[in-house]
C-alpha positions as CSV (number, residue, x, y, z in Angstrom):
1,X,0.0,0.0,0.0
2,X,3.1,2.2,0.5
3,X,2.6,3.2,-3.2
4,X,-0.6,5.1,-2.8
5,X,0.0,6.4,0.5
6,X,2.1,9.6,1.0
7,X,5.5,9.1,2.3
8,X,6.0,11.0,6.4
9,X,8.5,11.1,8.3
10,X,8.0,13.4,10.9
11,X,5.4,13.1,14.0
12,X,3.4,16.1,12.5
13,X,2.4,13.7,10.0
14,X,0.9,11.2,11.9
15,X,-2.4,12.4,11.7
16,X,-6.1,10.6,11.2
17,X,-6.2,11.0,7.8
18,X,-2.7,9.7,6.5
19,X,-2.8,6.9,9.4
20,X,-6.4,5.9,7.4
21,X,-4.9,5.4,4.4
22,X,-1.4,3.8,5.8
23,X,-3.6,1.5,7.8
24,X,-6.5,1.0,5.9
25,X,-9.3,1.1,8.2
26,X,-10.8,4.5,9.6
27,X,-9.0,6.5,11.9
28,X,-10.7,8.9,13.9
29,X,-7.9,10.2,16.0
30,X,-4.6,9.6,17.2
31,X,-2.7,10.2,20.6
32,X,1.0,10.4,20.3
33,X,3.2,9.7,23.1
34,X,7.0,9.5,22.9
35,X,9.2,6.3,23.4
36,X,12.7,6.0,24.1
37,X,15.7,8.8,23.7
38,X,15.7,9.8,20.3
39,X,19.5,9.4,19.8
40,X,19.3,7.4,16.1
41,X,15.4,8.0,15.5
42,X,12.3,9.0,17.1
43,X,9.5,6.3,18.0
44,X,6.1,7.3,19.3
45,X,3.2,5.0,20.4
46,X,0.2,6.3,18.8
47,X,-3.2,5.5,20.0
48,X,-6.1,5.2,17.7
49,X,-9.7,5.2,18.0
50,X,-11.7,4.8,14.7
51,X,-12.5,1.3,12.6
52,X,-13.2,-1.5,15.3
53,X,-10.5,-3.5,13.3
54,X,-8.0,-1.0,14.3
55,X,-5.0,-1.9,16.7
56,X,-5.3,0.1,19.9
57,X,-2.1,1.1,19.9
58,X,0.7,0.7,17.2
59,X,4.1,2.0,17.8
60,X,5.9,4.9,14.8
61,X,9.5,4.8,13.8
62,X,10.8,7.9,12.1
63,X,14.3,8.9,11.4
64,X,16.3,11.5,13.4
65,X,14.9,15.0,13.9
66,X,18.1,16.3,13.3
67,X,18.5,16.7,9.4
68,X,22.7,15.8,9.2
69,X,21.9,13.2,11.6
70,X,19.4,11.9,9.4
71,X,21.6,11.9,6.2
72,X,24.5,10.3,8.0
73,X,21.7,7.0,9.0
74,X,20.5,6.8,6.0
75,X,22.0,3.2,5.1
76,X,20.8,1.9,8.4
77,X,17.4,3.0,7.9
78,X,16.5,1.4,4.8
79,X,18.9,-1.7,6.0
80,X,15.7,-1.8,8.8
81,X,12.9,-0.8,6.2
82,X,14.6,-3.8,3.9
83,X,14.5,-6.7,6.8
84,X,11.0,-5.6,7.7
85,X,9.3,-5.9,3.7
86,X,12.4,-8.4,2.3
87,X,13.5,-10.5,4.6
88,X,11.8,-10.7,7.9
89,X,8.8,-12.5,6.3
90,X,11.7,-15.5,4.9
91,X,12.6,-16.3,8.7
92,X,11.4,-17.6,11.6
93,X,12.7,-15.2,14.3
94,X,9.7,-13.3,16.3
95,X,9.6,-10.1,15.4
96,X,7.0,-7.0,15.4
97,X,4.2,-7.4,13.2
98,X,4.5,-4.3,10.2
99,X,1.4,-2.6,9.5
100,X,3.1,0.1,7.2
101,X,6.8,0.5,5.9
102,X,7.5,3.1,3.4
103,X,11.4,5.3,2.9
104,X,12.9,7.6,0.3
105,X,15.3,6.0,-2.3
106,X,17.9,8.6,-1.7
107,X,18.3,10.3,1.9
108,X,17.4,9.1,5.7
109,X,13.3,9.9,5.1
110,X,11.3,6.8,6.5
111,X,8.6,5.8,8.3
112,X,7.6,2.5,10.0
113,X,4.7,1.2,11.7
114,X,5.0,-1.8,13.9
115,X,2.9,-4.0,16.0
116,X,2.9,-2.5,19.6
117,X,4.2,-5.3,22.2
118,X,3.1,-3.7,25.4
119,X,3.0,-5.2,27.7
120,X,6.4,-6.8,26.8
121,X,9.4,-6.0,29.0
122,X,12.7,-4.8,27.6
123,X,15.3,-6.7,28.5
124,X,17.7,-4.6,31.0
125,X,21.6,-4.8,29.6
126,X,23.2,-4.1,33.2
127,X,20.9,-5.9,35.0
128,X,21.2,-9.2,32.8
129,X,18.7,-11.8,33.1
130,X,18.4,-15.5,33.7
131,X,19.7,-18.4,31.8
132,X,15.9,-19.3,31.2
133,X,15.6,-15.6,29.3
134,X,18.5,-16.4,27.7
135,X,17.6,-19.7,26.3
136,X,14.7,-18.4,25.0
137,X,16.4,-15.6,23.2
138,X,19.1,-18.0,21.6
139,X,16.1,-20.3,20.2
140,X,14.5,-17.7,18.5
141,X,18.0,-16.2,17.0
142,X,18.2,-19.9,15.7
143,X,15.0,-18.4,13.7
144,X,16.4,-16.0,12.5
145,X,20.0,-17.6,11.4
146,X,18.5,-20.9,10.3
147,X,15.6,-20.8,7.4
148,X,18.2,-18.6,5.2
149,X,21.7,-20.6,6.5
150,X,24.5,-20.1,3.7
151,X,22.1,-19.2,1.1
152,X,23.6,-17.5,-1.4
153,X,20.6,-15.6,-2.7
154,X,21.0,-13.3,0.4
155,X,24.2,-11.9,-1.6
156,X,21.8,-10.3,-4.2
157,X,20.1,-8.3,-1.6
158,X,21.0,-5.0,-1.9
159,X,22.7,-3.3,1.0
160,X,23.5,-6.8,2.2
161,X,27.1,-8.6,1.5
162,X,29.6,-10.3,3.7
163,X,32.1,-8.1,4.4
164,X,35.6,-8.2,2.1
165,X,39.4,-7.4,2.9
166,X,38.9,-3.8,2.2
167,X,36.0,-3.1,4.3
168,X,38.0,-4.7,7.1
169,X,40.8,-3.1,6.6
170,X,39.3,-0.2,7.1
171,X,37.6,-0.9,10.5
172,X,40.5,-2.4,11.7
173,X,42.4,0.6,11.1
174,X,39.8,2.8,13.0
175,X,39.4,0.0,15.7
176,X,43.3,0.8,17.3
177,X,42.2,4.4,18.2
178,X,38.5,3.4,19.4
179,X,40.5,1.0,21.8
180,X,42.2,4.7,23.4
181,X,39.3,6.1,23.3
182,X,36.9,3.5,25.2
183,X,39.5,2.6,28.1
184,X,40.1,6.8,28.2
185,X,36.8,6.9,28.5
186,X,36.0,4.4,31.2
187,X,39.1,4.9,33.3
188,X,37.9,3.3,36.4
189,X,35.2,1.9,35.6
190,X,37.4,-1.3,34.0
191,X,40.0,-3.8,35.8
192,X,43.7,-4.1,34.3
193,X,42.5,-7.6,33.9
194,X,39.8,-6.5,31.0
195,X,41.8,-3.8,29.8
196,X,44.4,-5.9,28.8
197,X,42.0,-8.3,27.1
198,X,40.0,-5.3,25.3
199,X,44.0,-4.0,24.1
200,X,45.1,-7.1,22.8
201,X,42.0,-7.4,20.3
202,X,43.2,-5.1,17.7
203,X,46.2,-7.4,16.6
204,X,43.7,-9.9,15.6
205,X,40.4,-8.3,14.6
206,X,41.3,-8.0,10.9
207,X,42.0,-11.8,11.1
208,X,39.2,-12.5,12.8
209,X,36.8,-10.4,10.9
210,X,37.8,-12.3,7.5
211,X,38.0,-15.5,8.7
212,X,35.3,-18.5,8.7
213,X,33.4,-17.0,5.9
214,X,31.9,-20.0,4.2
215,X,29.2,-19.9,7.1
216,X,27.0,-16.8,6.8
217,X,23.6,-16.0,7.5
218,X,21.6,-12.2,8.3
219,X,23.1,-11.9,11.7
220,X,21.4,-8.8,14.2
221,X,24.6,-7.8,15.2
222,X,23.5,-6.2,18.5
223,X,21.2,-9.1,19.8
224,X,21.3,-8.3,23.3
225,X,18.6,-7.3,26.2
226,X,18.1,-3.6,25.2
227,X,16.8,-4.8,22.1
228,X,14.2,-7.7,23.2
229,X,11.1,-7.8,24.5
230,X,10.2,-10.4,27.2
231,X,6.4,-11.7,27.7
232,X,5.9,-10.3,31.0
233,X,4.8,-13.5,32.6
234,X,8.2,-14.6,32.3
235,X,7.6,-17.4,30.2
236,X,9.2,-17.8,26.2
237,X,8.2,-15.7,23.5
238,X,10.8,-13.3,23.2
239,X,10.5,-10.5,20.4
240,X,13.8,-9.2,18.9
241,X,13.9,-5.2,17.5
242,X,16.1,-2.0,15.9
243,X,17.3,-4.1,12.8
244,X,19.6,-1.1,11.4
245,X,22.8,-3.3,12.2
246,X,21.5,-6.1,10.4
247,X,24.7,-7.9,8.1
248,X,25.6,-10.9,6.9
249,X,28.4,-12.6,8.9
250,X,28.9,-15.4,10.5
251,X,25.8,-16.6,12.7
252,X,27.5,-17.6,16.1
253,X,28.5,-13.7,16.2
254,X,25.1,-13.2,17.4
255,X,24.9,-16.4,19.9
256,X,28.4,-15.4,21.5
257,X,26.9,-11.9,21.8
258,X,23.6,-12.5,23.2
259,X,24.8,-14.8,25.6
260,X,28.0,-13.3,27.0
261,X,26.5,-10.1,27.4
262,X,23.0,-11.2,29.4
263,X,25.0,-13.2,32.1
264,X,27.1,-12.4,35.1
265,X,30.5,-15.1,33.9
266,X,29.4,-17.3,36.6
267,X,26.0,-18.3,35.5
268,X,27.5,-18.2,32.2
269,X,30.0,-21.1,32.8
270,X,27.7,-22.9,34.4
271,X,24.7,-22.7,31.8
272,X,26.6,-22.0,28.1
273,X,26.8,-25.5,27.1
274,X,23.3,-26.4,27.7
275,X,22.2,-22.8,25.9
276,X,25.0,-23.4,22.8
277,X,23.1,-27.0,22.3
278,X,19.6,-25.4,22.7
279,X,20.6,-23.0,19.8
280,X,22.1,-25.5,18.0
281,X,18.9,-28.3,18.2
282,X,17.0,-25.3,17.0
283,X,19.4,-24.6,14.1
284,X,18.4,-28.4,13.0
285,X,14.8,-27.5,13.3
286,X,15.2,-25.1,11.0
287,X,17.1,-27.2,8.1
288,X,20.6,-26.6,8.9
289,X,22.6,-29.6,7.8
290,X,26.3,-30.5,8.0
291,X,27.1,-28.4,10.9
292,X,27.7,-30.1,14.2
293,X,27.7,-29.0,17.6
294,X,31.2,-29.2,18.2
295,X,31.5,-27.2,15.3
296,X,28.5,-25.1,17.1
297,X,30.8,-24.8,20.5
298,X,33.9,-24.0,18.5
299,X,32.3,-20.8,16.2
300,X,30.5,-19.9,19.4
301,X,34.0,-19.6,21.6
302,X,35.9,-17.9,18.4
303,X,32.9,-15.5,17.8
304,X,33.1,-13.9,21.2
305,X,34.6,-10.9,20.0
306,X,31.7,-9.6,18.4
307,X,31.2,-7.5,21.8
308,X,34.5,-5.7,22.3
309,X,34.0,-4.9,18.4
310,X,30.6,-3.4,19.2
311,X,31.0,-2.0,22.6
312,X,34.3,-0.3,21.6
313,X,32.5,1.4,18.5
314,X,29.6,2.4,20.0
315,X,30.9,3.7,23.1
316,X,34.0,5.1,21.8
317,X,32.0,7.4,18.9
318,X,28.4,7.2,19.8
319,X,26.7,10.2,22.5
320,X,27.2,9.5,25.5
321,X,25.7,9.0,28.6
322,X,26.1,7.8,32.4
323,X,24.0,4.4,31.7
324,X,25.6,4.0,28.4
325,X,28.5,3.9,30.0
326,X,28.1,1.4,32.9
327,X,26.4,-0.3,29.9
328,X,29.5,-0.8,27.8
329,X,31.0,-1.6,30.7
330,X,29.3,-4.1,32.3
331,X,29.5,-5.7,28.8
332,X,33.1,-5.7,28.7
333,X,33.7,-6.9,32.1
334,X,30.9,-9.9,30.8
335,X,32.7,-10.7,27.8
336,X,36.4,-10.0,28.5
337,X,35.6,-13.1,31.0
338,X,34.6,-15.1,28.4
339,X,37.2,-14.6,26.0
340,X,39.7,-15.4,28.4
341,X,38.1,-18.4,29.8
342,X,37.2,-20.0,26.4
343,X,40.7,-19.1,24.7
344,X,39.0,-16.8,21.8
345,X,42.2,-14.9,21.3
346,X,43.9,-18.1,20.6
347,X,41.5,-19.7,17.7
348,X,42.2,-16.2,16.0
């Protein structure tokens, strides 16, 4: 329908009359109410009264209100807008239900309308979770990595492509001075211990960026609490959101993420076998063939350092703020653990 309907992508208009036809049933009004900090896009929850078949509630992205801001997230916009109409309905991973997806060809101009999940709890990144939350988060990434394992039509997707020596080159040459930055940054807040780990990752990142490339699948790339939704029972049915980071790479980058970033390291040693096999069983589920789970275990302990590539990144050049940075660190700590306990620097 996103042919016929004007594209918006500002809150101003989000009114009755465009909502009618993005929606298309009768919307009398609309209540906007703001969600979340605004730092890449804006999201409101609108609620609507009109058509009986209307959702109470449904839940707006829109890009940055900032104008250079909005240019410079262009590409992850429409990667998000492309996963929601392209890809998303190829999977098996829970996601929000799209009721209206529409973006400009050129520029950061978008708009989204999702399924509203309330009452669903966001996950809490500092305050982890338990193993049981965990294992329910690592069955439904198995949704999302298995249905489309290795396929090669994925490479014809535009905006999507495994990344290639000079694309790692590159972020392995701005990785070094992100290192400086994020322990400059959080001077105090890290042990020697973990700063030592986090230093001696730029020797091997380029390797380990490159290597293992004949498994690929769409991988999140920032699966972790802040971006799931937990049934508020506490039971399974976890809902996974913000797909701007979305890549293809290999899938355990996502499993060692999700997992060494939720748990405290001792509740992680004691429950990661048991959560690598659950993933893995799922994986099966899904089709995946020829791929064991010692094979499993062994991509999940080299992928670990997905999270000092992503924590360093984002802490080290995105805005900052006093959560953020107990975040990152708290993330760190979690997965500098790991690494050292699993020997990830050494499969490198």
């Amino acid at each position: 329908m996103s042919g016929v309907v004007p594209l918006v992508a500002d809150a101003e208009g989000l009114t009755a009359d465009w909502l009618t036809l993005a929606l298309g049933a009768r919307v009398d009004s609309v209540t906007l109410t703001p969600v979340g900090t605004g730092q890449i896009g804006t999201c409101y929850r609108l609620a609507l009264t009109g058509d009986p078949a209307l959702p109470a509630t449904v839940l707006a992205k829109l890009p940055a209100v900032d104008l250079a801001a909005r240019a410079m997230l262009a590409n992850p916009y429409r990667t998000e807008l492309r996963f929601y109409r392209e890809i998303a309905p190829t999977l098996a991973v829970r996601v929000p239900a799209v009721h209206h997806a529409d973006g400009a060809e050129e520029g950061g101009d978008f708009v989204l309308l999702l399924e509203d999940l309330a009452p669903a709890v966001q996950g809490d990144q500092i305050a982890g979770c338990s193993v049981a939350q965990v294992e329910d988060a690592v069955v439904n990434l198995a949704g999302l990595h298995g249905p489309r394992w290795c396929d090669p039509a994925l490479l014809d997707i535009e905006g999507l492509s495994v990344n290639g020596p000079e694309d790692v080159a590159l972020m392995a040459e701005l990785f070094g001075p992100a290192v400086d930055l994020f322990v400059d940054n959080l001077a105090g807040q890290l042990s020697v211990e973990d700063v030592a780990t986090v230093r001696a990752v730029p020797d091997v990142i380029e390797r380990w960026a490159l290597a293992r490339a004949e498994r690929f699948g769409p991988v999140h790339g920032d699966y972790r609490l802040d971006n799931l939704l937990f049934p508020p029972d506490g039971g399974p049915g976890v809902v996974a959101v913000d797909w701007q980071t979305l890549s293809l790479a290999l899938p355990a980058r996502d499993l060692a993420y999700v997992v060494a970033t939720s748990l405290d390291p001792g509740p992680r040693r004691g429950a990661e076998e048991t959560l690598v096999a659950a993933y893995h069983r799922a994986l099966l589920r899904h089709g995946v063939t020829s791929y064991s789970l010692e094979q499993c275990w062994d991509d999940y302990r080299f992928a670990m350092l997905q999270v000092p590539l992503v924590a360093v990144f984002g802490q080290a050049y995105g805005a900052r703020t006093d959560r953020g940075d107990r975040m990152f660190a708290v993330m760190i700590k979690r997965s500098c653990a790991a690494i050292r306990e699993l020997g990830t620097l050494a499969l490198v």
